[in-house]
Every structure is written in structure tokens, then in C-alpha cells.
TILO-728031 format. One line per field, with one value per residue (C-alpha): residue in one letter; x, y, z; residue number from 0. Coordinates in Angstrom, 1 decimal. Example, Ala and Ser with C-alpha at 12.3 -4.5 7.8 and 13.67 -1.06 7.14 Angstrom:
<kevexs>
code: [A_S]
east: [12.3_13.7]
north: [-4.5_-1.1]
up: [7.8_7.1]
pos: [0_1]
</kevexs>
This chain:
<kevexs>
code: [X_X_X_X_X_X_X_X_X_X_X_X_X_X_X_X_X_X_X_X_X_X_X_X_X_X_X_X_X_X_X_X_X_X_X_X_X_X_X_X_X_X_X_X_X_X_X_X_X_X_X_X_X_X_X_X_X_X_X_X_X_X_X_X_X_X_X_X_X_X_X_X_X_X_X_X_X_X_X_X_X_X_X_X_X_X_X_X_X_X_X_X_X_X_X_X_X_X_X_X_X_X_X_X_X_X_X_X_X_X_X_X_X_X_X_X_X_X_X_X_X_X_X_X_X_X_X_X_X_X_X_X_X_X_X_X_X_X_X_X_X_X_X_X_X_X_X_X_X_X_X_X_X_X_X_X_X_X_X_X_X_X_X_X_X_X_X_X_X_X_X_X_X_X_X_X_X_X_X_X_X_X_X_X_X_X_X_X_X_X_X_X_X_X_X_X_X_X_X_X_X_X_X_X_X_X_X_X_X_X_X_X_X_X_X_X_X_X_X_X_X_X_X_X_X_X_X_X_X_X_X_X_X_X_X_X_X_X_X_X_X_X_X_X_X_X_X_X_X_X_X_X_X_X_X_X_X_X_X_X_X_X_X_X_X_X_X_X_X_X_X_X_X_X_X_X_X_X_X_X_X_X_X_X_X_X_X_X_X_X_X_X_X_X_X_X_X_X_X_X_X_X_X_X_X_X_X_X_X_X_X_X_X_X_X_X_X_X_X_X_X_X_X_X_X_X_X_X_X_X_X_X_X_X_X_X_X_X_X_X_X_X_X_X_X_X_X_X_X_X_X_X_X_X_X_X_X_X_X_X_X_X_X_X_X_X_X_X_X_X_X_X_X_X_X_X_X_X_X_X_X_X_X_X_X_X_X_X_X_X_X_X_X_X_X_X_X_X_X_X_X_X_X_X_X_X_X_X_X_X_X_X_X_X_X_X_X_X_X_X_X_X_X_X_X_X_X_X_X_X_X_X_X_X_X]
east: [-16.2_-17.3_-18.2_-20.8_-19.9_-19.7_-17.7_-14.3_-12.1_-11.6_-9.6_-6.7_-5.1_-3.2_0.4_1.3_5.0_4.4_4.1_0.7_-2.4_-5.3_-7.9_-11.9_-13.8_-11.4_-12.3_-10.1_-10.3_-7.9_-5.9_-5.0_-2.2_-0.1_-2.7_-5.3_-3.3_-1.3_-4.6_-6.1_-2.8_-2.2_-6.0_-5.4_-2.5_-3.7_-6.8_-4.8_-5.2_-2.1_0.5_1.7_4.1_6.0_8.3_10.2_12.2_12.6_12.2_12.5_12.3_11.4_8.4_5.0_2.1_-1.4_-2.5_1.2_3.7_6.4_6.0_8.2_6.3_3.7_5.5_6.9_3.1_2.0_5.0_4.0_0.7_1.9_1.9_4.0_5.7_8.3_9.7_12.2_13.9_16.6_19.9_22.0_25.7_25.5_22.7_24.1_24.8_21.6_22.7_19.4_15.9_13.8_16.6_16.5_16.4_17.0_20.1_20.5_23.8_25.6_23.8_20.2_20.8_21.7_18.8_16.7_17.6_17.4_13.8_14.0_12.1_10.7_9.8_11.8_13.4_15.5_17.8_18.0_20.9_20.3_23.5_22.8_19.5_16.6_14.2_11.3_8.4_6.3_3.9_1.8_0.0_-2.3_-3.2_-2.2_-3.8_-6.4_-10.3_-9.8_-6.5_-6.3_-3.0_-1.4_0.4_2.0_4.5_4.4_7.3_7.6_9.0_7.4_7.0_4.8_3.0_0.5_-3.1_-5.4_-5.5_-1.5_-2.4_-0.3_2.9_4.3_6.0_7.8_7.8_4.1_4.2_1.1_1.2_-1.7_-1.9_-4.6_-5.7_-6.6_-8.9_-9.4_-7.8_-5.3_-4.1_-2.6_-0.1_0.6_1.2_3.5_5.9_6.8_7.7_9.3_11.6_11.8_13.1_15.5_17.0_20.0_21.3_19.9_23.0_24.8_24.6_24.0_21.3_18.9_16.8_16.7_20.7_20.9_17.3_18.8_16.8_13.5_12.1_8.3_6.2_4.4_0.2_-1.0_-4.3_-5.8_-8.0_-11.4_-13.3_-13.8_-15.7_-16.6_-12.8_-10.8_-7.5_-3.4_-0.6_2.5_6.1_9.6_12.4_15.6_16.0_12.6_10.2_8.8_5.3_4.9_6.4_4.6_0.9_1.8_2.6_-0.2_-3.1_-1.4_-1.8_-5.4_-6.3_-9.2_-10.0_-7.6_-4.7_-3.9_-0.5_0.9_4.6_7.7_10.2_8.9_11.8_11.1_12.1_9.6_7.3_7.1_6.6_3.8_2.4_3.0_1.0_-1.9_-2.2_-1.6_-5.2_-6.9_-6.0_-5.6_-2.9_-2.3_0.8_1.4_5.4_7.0_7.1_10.8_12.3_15.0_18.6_19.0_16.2_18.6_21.2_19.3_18.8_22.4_23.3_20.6_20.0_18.2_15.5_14.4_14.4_11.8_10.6_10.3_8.6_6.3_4.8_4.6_1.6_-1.6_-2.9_-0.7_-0.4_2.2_1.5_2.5_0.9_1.4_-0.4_0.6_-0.6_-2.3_1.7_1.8_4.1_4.4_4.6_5.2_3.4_5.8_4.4_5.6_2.7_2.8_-0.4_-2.3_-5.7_-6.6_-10.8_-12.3_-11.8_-8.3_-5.9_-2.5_-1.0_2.2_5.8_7.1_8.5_8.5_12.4_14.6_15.3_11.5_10.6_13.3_16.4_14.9_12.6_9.0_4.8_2.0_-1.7_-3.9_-7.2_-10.1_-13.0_-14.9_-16.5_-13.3_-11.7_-13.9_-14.1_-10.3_-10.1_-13.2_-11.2_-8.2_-9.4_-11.4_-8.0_-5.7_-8.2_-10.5_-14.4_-16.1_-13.0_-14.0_-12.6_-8.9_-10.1_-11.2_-7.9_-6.2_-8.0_-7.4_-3.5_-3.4_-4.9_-2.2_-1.4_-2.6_-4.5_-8.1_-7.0_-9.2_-6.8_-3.5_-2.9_0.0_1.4_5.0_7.5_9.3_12.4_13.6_11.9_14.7_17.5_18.5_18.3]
north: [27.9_30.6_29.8_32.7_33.7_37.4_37.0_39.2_39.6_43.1_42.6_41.0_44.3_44.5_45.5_49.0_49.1_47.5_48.9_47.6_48.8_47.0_46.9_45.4_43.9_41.3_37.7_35.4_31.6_29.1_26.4_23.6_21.1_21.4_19.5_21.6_25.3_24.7_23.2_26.9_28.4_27.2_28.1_31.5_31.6_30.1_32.8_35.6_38.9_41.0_40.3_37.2_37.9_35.5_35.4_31.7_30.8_26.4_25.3_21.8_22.3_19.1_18.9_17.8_20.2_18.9_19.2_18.5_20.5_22.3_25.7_27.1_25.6_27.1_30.3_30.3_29.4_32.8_34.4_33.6_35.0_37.8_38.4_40.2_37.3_38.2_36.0_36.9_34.2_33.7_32.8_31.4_30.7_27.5_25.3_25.5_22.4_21.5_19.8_17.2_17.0_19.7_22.0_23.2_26.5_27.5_30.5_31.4_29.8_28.9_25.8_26.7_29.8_27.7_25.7_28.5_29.9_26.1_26.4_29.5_31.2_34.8_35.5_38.4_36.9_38.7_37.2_38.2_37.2_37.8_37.3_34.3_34.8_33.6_35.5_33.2_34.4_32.3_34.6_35.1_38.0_37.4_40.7_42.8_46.5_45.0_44.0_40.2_40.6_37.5_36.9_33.6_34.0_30.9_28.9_26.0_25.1_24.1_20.1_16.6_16.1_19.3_19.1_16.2_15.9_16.1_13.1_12.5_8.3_7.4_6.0_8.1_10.7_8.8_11.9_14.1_17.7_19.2_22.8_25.8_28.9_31.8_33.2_36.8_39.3_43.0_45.9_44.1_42.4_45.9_45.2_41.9_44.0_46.8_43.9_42.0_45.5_46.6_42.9_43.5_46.4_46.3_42.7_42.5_41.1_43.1_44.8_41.7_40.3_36.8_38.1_39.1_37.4_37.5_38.6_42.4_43.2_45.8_48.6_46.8_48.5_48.4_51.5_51.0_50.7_54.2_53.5_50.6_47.7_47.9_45.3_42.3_40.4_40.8_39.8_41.8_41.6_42.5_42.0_41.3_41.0_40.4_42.4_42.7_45.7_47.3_45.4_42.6_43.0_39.1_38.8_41.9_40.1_36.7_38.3_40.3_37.5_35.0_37.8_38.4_35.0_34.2_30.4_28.1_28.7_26.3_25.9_24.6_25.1_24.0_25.4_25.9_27.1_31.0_32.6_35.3_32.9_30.6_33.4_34.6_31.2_29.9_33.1_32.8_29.0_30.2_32.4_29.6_29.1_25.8_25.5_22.6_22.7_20.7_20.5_17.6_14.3_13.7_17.1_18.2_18.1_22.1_21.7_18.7_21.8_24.4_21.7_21.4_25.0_26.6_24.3_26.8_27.9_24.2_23.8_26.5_24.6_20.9_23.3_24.4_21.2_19.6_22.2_20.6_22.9_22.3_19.4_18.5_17.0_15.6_14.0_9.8_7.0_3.5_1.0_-2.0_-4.1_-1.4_0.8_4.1_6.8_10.5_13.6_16.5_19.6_22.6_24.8_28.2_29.4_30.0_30.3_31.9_31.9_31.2_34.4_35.3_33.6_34.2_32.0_32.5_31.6_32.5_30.1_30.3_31.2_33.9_33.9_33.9_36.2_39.0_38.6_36.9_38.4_37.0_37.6_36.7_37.2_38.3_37.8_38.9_37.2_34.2_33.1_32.2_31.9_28.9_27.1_26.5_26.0_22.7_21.7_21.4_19.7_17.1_16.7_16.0_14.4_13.0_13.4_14.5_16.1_19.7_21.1_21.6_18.7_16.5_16.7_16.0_12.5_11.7_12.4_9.9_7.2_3.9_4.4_1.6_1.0_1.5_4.9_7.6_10.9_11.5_13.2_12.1_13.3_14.6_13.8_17.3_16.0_13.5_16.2_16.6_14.6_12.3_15.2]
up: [55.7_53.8_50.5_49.2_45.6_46.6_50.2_50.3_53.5_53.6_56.2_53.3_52.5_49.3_48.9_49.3_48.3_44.7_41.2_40.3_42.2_43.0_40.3_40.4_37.5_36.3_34.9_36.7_36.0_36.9_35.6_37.6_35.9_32.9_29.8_31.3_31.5_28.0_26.1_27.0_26.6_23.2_22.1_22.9_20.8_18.3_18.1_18.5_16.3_17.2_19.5_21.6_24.3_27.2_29.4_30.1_32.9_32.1_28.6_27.6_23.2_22.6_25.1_22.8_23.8_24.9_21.1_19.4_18.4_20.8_22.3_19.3_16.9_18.4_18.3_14.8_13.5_15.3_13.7_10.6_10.6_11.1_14.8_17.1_18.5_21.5_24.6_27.2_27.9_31.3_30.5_33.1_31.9_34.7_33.7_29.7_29.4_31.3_34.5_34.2_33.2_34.5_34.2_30.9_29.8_26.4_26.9_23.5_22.6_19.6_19.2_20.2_18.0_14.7_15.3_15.3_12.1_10.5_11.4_10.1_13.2_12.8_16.4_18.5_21.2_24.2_26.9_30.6_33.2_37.1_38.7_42.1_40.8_38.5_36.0_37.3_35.8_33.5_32.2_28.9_27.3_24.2_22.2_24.4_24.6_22.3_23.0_22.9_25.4_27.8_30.5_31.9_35.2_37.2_37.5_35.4_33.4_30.0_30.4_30.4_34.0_34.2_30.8_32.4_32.8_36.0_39.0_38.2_38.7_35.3_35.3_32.5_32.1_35.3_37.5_37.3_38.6_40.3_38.9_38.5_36.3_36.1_33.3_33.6_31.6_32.0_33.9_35.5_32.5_31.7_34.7_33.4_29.8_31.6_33.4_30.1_28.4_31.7_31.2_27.5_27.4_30.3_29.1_30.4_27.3_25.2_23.4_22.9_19.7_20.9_23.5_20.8_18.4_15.0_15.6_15.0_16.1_18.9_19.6_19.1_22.2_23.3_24.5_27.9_28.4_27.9_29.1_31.7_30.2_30.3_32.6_32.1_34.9_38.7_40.7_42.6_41.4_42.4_40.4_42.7_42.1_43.3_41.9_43.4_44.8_43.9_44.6_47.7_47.0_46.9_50.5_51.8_50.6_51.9_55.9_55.3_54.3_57.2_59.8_58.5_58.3_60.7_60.4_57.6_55.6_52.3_51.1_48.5_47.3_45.7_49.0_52.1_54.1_55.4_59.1_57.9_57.3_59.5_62.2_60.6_60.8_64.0_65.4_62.8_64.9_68.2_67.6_66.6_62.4_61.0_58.6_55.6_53.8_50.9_49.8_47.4_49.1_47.8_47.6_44.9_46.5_46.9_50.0_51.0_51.0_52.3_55.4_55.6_55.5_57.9_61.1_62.4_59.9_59.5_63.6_63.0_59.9_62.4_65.5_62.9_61.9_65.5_66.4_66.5_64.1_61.5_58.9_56.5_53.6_50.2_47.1_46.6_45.4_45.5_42.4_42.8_43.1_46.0_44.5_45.7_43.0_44.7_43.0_42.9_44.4_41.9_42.4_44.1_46.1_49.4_49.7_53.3_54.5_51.4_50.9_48.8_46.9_45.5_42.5_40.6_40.5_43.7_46.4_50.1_50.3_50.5_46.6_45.5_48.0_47.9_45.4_42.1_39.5_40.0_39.4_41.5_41.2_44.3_44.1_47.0_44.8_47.2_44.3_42.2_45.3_47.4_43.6_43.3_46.6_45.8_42.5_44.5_47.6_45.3_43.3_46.2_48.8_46.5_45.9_49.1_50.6_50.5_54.5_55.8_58.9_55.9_54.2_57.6_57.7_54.1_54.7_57.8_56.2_54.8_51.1_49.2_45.9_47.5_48.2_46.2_47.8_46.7_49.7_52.3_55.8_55.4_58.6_59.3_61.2_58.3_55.3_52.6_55.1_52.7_49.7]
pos: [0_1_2_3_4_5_6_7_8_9_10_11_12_13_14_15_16_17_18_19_20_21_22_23_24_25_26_27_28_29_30_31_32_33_34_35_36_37_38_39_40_41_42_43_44_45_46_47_48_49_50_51_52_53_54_55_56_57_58_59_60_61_62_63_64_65_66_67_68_69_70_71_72_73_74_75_76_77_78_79_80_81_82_83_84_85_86_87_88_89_90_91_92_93_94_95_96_97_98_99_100_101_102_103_104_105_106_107_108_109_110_111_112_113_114_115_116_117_118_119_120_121_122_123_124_125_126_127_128_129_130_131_132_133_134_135_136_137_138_139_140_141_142_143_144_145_146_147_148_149_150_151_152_153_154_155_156_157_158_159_160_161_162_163_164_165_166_167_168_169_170_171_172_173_174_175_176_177_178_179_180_181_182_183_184_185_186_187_188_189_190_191_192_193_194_195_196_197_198_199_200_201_202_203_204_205_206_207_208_209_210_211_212_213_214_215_216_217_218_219_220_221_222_223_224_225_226_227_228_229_230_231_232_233_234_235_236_237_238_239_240_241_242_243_244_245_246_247_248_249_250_251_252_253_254_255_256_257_258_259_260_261_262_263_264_265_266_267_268_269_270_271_272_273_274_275_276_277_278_279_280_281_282_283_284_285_286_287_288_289_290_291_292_293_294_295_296_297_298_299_300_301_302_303_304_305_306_307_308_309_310_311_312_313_314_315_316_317_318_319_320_321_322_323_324_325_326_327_328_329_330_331_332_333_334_335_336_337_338_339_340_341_342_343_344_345_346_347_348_349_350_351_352_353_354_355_356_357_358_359_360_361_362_363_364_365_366_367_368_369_370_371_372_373_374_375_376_377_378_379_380_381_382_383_384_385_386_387_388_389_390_391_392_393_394_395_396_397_398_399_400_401_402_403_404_405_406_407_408_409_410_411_412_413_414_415_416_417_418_419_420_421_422_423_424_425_426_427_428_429_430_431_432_433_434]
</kevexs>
């Protein structure tokens, strides 16, 4: 397994048909879990100089932060500093009222929009529809264009179940979500700047005047990065997206980094359910790869769906997982009464050969991959790379765990309290049958 600080798979070619190029000398560090990724979040907020700009796809408002307060308290203290304070938020006309938790978003209505002008919130805000589709991205941009500019791109959402700390073995919240974000300095970063004023401006809501924030701030439109970042580090960097009908450069890197893979491939998503996919996979194994893929335990009722819908994409998704070189996995852990409490796989990412990852807010589906708006980060650094890849292992398998094989005996081990992995084989044929 290579593991030298310095090792890139050249042979991991980047996306050709996106907007963003691929840029070197970037300072990529990663996040892993919600405490940990909104405690750095929040500090970079909080020192901010200029500007802080997001984009939100879930949003629970009364969610407490790591170090108190909610996200728009956050924002309204950065407001009132005087800060250039903006956030795109989705609105979809079908989750308002929100259906249940971990639904929420926050679409601007009569309501939300009252509330915000109890608090007396100074922050520009913008909402964006996607008809049968989702605005996705959960991305953050601190000062940018400035020196001192820092990015956030992932996928974690803004609720209790995903705002918890590392190891996941409390009891409350009662559902824990395993998430990851990167944070991202240098010339890259001026992608991740040119996408939120690329959203921005283009808001589908934008001349409404209940899709704007404060009401009559229309027009309010941003100018693009004139000039590229200047470096910040040693990584090798992509910025990636999906947009309907413009862009697949998250679906184009994934094919392309499992048909370069050479000895392992580390999975871990939210959906799991791809024809494309899944081809790509089964001939990475038949040349010798060893895949892990780690999916929630209990998925949400729209895989339960999906199951229903296509027979034949999760016949693919059962032949899959029988190969010898592939194993299915979830997180669990079972209390000393012998318990079982599952760990809810939300995070988005493959590492392939020690060699290059991708994190960000796309699923392994048709939506996430070709029809909804979404950002991923490529990365070819080994160093950043083989170092997530040992957080991760240690996190999931437990201490000592640091190989694909090792993972493989953790998983197939009985869950009980004496148990130091949180790691759990998955059965394909009854995944999702009962929703």
C-alpha cells in the first residue's frame, strides 16, 4: 500500500469536460465528522476580515453548533461586523412543511421570513429551485479573493444527527451520522469562489420578492475571480461538479479513478445504486482490485424505493457484492445490554491506491451524478491522501486497522460490546428490502 508523502497516480487523469482545471500547490486538510468540521468551520468565520459566503442544501435552525449558537447566529454575528455575508439557499416547494427530521431546509417562506426580520438579520440571502432535482452543495468560502481566503467543500448537513463528534459510541443525538468535509486553501479555492457567484447570481429565485433576502435586495449581483489564488501548500487539486445539463465532471472522475485503480478502492456513501458504476467496478475486481464499500446499515426509505422501482440495477447491485473481492459494509456498535445502535453512512468519498481521493456531496445515483447541482474535491496528493485514508480506517475498524483485508476481518467479526471497530458486513440481497 503506498503510503509515501509525495506518491501521485498519474495514471488518475482529471476531468476534461468540467469548468475548473486542475491546479497544484493547494493546502488540503480534512475534516472527518460534524463537531470536528463545524468547530473549524465556525473558527474561520469567526476570524474572517471580508466576506463569508455558503451555499446550504439541509438546514435544521435550531441545531446548537459545536461552540453554541446556530448557524444564523453565527451568520448574523459576521453580519454585524460588517462582513459580506451571503448564502444560497435551495428551496423546494415539497419538503415546506418538512416531511421529518433531517429534512429540513429553510425555503424562505412566510414564516422563516418573519423570523428573520424578528432577529433582525442583516445577511443577503438568495433562493434556488431545481425542478425533480436538488441544489446539493454544502460549500463555504471565507474571504474570498483575499490573502487569509480558506474553502469548505462536503456534504455534511446542518442537523443534530450530523453535528456529532468522532467514534459515534454515544447514545444521543439517537441517530449519529458519519460525514467528512475538506477544507481547501489556495489556487483552487478560486474555483470554489467562481461556483458560489456562478449560483448566486443565476438564483433561480432571484427576481422574486420572496426569493431574496433582505426583501428588495434584487440586482445584488457578484463579479467573478479575475485572477487565480496564489498557493498555498504542496496538493494537487480538482474542483468537480454536477450541473444539469452542463456539467458531469463528478461522474466522468469517479469512472475514471475505478478504471485506473491498480490495487484497492474505499467507498463510502449515502446511495450506492449506479449501472455506470457498478460496471466500472466489477472490471476494476476482475484485474485483481479489492473493493470496500461502506453504505448506511438501515437505509432511508427512497433506497427501499429505488429497490422497488429498478430490479435490475440492484441485481447488478447483489452480483456486485457476491465477488470475492468485494465487501459490503456498514457502521454499528452494540452496548454493553447488547444493543445494536447503526451509524448512518452520509459521507461521500473514494479513496483509490493511496494515491487520490475525492470528497464532496455527491451520491452514487443517477441524481448526484447527472441531474442535480453538486461539488466535489479531487485530490492526487499521497500524503493527504494515505492520512485520511489511516484516520478513517482507525475510526471505522478501530486502532491497528490500517489495510482494506484488515477492515474485511474487523467487519466479520460478532457485534458485541468488546468490539473496538464499528465496522459491519452488509447482506446485499435483503439491503434496503424492508425500506
Amino acid at each position: 500500500m503506498a503510503t509515501d508523502a509525495r506518491f501521485v497516480a498519474p495514471s488518475v487523469p482529471p476531468s476534461r469536460t468540467g469548468t475548473y482545471p486542475v491546479r497544484d500547490r493547494n493546502l488540503v486538510r480534512p475534516l472527518v465528522d460534524g463537531v470536528p468540521a463545524f468547530r473549524r468551520i465556525c473558527d474561520a468565520v469567526t476570524r474572517a476580515e471580508r466576506r463569508v459566503w455558503a451555499t446550504f442544501a439541509f438546514v435544521d435552525r435550531t441545531l446548537l453548533l459545536p461552540d453554541g449558537g446556530t448557524v444564523f447566529d453565527l451568520l448574523d454575528r459576521a453580519a454585524a461586523r460588517g462582513l459580506d455575508v451571503r448564502v444560497v439557499f435551495w428551496r423546494e416547494p415539497e419538503l415546506d412543511p418538512c416531511p421529518a427530521p433531517g429534512w429540513e431546509t429553510f425555503p424562505g417562506n412566510a414564516g422563516e421570513r418573519a423570523w428573520l426580520a424578528e432577529r433582525g438579520s442583516t445577511f443577503r440571502a438568495r433562493w434556488d429551485h431545481l425542478p425533480d432535482g436538488c441544489h446539493h452543495q454544502k460549500s463555504w468560502i471565507v474571504d474570498a479573493g483575499e490573502a487569509g481566503e480558506v474553502a469548505f467543500v462536503g456534504g455534511i448537513n446542518l442537523d443534530h444527527m450530523s453535528i456529532v463528534d468522532r467514534g459515534h459510541r454515544l447514545t444521543e443525538p439517537a441517530e449519529h451520522y458519519h460525514d467528512v468535509y475538506l477544507e481547501l486553501a489556495g489556487p483552487s479555492a478560486s474555483d470554489v469562489h467562481h461556483n458560489f457567484v456562478q449560483r448566486w447570481n443565476e438564483a433561480s429565485e432571484r427576481t422574486r420578492g420572496d426569493g431574496v433576502w433582505p426583501r428588495g435586495a434584487i440586482g445584488d449581483d457578484l463579479p467573478y475571480p479575475s485572477a487565480v489564488s496564489p498557493p498555498r501548500g504542496d496538493s494537487r487539486v480538482q474542483i468537480l461538479r454536477t450541473i444539469r445539463g452542463r456539467e458531469r465532471g463528478i461522474l466522468e472522475s469517479y469512472l475514471a479513478a475505478i478504471d485506473a485503480a491498480r490495487e484497492w478502492i474505499y467507498v463510502e456513501n449515502q446511495f450506492f445504486h449506479s449501472h455506470k458504476i457498478f460496471e466500472r467496478m466489477d472490471a476494476a475486481m476482475r484485474r485483481g482490485v479489492e473493493i470496500v464499500a461502506l453504505l448506511p446499515g438501515r437505509p432511508i426509505s427512497q433506497v427501499a424505493d429505488a429497490r422497488r422501482k429498478h430490479p435490475r440495477l440492484f441485481a447488478a447491485f447483489e452480483a456486485l457484492a457476491r465477488q470475492e473481492r468485494f465487501t459490503l459494509a456498514g457502521l454499528a456498535w452494540s452496548d454493553a445490554a447488547g444493543a445494536r445502535h447503526d451509524v448512518y453512512v452520509h459521507s461521500k468519498l473514494m479513496i483509490v491506491d493511496d494515491a487520490w481521493m475525492t470528497v464532496g456531496s455527491a451520491n452514487l445515483e443517477a441524481s448526484s451524478l447527472e441531474a442535480s447541482t453538486e461539488m466535489n474535491l479531487a485530490c492526487w496528493d499521497g500524503g493527504v491522501v494515505a492520512a485520511l485514508r489511516r484516520d478513517l480506517f482507525e475510526e471505522v475498524g478501530g486502532p491497528g486497522v490500517d489495510s482494506p483485508a484488515a477492515l474485511r476481518e474487523v467487519a466479520a467479526r460478532p457485534l458485541d460490546a468488546s468490539r473496538s471497530g464499528l465496522i459491519v458486513r452488509l447482506d446485499a440481497t435483503k439491503y434496503a428490502v424492508d425500506g
